[in-house]
C-alpha positions in Angstrom: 72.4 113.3 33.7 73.8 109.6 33.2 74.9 107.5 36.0 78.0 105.2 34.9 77.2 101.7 34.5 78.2 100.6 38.2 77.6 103.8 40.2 74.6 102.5 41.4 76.0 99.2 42.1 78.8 101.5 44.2 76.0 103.2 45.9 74.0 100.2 46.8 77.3 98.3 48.5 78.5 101.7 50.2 75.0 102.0 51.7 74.4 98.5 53.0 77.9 98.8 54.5 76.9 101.8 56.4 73.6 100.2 57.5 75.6 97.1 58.5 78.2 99.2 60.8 75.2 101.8 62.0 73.5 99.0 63.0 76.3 97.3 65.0 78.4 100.8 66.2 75.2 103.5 67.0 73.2 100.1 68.4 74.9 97.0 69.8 77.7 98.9 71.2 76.5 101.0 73.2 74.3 97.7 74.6 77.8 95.9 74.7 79.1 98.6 77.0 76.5 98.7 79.3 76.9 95.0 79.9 80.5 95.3 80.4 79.6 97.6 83.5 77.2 95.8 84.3 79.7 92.8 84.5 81.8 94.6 86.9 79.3 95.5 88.8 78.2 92.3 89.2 81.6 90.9 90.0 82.2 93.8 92.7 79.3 92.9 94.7 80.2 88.8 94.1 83.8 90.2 96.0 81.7 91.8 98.8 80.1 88.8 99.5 82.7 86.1 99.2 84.8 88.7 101.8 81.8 88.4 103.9 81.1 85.1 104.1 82.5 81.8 105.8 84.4 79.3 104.0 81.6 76.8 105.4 78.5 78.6 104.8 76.1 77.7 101.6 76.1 81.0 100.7 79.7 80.4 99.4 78.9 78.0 96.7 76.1 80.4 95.5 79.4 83.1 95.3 81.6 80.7 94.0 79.1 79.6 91.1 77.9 83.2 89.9 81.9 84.1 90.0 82.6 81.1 87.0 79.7 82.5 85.2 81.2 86.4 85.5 84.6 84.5 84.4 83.1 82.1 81.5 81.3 85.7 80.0 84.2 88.0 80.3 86.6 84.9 78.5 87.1 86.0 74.6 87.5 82.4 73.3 84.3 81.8 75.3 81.7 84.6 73.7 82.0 85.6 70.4 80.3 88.7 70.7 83.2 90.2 72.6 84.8 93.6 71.1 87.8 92.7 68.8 90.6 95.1 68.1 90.9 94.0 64.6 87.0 94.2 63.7 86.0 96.6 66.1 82.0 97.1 66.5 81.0 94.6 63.5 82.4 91.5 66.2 78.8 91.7 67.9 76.4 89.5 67.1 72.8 91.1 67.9 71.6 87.3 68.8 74.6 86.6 71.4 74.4 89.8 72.9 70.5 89.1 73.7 72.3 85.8 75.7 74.8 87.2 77.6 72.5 89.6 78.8 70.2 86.6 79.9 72.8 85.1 81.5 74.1 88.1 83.5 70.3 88.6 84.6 70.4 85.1 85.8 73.5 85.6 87.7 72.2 89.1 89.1 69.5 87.2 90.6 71.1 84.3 92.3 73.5 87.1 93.7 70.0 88.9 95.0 69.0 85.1 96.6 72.4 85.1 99.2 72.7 89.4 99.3 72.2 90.4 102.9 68.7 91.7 104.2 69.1 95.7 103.8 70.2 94.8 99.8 67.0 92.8 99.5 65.3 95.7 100.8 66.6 98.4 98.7 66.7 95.9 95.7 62.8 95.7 96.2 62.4 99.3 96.4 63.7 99.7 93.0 61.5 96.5 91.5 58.1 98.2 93.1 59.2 101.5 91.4 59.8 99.4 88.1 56.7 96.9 88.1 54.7 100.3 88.8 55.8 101.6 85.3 54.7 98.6 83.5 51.1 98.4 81.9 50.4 94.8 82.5 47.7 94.1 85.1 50.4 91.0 86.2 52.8 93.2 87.2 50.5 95.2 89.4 49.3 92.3 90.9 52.6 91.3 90.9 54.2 94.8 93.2 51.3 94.4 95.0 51.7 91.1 96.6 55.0 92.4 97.1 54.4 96.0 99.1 51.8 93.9 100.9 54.6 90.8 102.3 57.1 93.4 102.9 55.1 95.0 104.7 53.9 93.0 106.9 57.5 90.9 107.5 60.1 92.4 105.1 62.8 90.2 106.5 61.0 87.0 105.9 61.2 83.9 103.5 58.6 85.1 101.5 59.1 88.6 101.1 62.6 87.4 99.3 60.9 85.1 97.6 58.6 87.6 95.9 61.4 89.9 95.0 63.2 87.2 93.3 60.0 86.6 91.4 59.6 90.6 90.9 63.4 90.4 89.5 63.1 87.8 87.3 59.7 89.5 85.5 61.5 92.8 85.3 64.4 91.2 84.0 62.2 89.1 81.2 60.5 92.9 80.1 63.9 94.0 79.6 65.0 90.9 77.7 62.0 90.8 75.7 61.9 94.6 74.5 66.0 94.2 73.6 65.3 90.9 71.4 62.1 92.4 70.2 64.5 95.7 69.1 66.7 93.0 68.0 64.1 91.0 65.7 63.4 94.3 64.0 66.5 94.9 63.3 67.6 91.6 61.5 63.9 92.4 59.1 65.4 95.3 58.4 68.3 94.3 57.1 66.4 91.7 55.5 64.1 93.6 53.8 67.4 96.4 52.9 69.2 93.4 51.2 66.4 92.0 49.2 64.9 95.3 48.2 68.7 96.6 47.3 69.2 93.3 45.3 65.6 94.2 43.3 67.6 98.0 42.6 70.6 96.4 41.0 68.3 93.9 38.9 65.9 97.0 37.8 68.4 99.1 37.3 70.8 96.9 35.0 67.6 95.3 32.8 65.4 98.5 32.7 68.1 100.9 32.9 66.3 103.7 35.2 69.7 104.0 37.6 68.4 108.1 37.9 64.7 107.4 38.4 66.3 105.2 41.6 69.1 107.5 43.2 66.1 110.4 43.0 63.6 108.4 44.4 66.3 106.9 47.1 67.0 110.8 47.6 63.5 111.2 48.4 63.2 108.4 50.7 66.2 109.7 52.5 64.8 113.3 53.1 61.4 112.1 53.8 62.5 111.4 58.0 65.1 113.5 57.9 62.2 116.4 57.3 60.1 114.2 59.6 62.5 114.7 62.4 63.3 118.2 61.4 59.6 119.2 62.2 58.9 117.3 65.2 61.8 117.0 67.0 61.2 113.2 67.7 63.6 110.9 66.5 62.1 108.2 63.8 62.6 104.5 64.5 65.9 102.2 62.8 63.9 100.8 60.5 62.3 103.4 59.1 65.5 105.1 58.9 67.3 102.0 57.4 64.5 100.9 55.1 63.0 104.4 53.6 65.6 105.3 50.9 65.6 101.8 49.9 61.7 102.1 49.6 61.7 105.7 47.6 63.9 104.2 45.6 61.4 101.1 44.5 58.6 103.8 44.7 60.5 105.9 42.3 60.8 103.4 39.6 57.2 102.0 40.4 55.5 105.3 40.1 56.7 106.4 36.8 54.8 103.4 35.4 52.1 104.1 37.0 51.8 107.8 35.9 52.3 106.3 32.1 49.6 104.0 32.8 47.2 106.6 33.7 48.3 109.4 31.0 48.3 107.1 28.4 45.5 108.7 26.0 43.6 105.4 25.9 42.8 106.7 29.9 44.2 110.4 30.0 43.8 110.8 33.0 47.1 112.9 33.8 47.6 114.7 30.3 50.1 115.0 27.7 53.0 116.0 29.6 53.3 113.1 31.9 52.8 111.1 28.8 56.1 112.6 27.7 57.8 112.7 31.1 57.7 109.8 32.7 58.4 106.0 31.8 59.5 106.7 28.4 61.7 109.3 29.2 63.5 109.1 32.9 66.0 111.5 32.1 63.9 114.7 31.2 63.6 117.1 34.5 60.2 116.9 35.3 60.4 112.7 35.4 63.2 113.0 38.0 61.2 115.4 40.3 58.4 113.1 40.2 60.7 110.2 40.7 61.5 112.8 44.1 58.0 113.1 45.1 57.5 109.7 44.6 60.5 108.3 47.2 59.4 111.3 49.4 55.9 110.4 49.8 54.8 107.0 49.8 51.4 108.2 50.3 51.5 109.7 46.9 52.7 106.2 45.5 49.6 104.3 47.5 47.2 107.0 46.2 48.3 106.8 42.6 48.4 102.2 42.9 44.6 102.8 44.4 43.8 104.8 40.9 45.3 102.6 38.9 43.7 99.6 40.4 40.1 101.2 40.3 40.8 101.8 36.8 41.2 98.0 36.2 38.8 96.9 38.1 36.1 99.6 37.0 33.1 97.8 35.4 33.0 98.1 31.7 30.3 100.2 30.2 27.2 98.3 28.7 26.6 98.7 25.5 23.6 101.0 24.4 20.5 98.9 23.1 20.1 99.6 19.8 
């Protein structure tokens, strides 16, 4: 088996382009179109309250504000993560979605400030329910402070106050975990890139192209079994970065297993000596080249031989 001299350059560009488009069509899409709804949401309840209050109240300036906001998002010359027709989900920067979702949480609040006292009420029901579910002795405290005030008056001053403050920490978890999503996302691409530019430079100087697509094989069935048996589903990265990894591994291992066969060690016997580095092409190299993408495990075992073996003391020599 011979790969032509640029299918692996083919595979390498057809698979960054589907990471690219996964990435923005399975991930920041469905994100987009949750803060669309949320958008109109918003701007429903900013139409409630303008129809309810005066034209002299202060109230109305608080509407009138959070309603240029609303317009200022929804504007396509304004945002340039909004959907395009002629891009489609590839238009959506992960970094500007992460801000328009700050700003709509801004506005949401400053809505929640002027939104009539049975709102506030039902709006803190919800924040209690959601401060609960956090971990952080801070938002205990936090949902404490506010069961007690409401309790006690939960029409005043400072019962409102303290759900502002419990909407603007829920609001920063939820921010942080999407940008934290986001962060990982961007390293994975990162690391996909480089470690797909370190392929095509392996693959074109030492020419193992089949030791790569097996090992990237393995590292692509490696979840997919993982999920299989389980029945959890594996995180983006892992997803994103694994065939790119078995692939590396692949080419990585098969040195390794020379090292160790060679007969000055022997520690792996003649027929990996004559089915491995040397010889990528026989059968039994390009299962190992499998095993090795599969299981990274097997690669970190077989590194931690090798490097005992070079670091092993050498034997004294016997007195004479």
């Amino acid at each position: 088996m011979r790969v032509g001299s640029w299918g692996l350059e083919l595979v390498c560009v057809c698979y960054l382009l589907i990471v690219y488009i996964t990435s923005r069509g399975l991930i920041a899409a469905p994100r987009y179109r949750l803060l669309q709804a949320r958008l109109r949401d918003c701007r429903s309840r900013v139409e409630c309250l303008a129809a309810a209050r005066g034209d002299d109240s202060p109230e109305k300036a608080v509407v009138a504000a959070v309603a240029g906001r609303l317009d200022a998002l929804e504007l396509g010359g304004t945002v340039v993560w909004r959907l395009s027709s002629r891009y489609g989900v590839i238009a959506i920067p992960l970094s500007k979605l992460a801000a328009a979702w700050r700003a709509l949480h801004a506005s949401e609040r400053r809505l929640l400030g002027v939104e009539p006292p049975d709102e506030v009420l039902a709006q803190r029901e919800v924040l209690l329910i959601q401060l609960a579910a956090s971990s952080d002795a801070g938002d205990a405290e936090l949902a404490a402070k506010l069961a007690a005030e409401a309790a006690a008056d939960p029409r005043s001053a400072e019962a409102r106050a303290l759900v502002l403050a419990a909407a603007q920490r829920v609001h920063e978890l939820e921010d942080s975990a999407a940008e934290r999503d986001y962060d990982q996302q961007r390293v994975a691409l990162w690391l996909a890139l480089t470690g797909l530019f370190a392929i095509l430079l392996i693959g074109r100087v030492l020419d193992h192209r089949e030791t790569m697509l097996l090992g990237a094989l393995g590292g692509f069935l490696s979840p997919v079994v993982g999920v299989m048996r389980s029945q959890r589903p594996s995180s983006w990265g892992v997803l994103v970065l694994a065939p790119v990894g078995g692939a590396l591994a692949a080419v990585g291992g098969l040195l390794l297993v020379r090292m160790l066969a060679d007969p000055d060690l022997n520690l792996l016997g003649q027929v990996f000596l004559e089915n491995s580095w040397g010889a990528p092409e026989r059968p039994i190299a390009l299962a190992v080249a499998l095993l090795f993408g599969f299981s990274g495990q097997l690669f970190s075992r077989l590194a931690l031989t090798a490097t005992g073996q070079l670091t092993a003391p050498a034997p004294s020599p016997r007195a004479v």
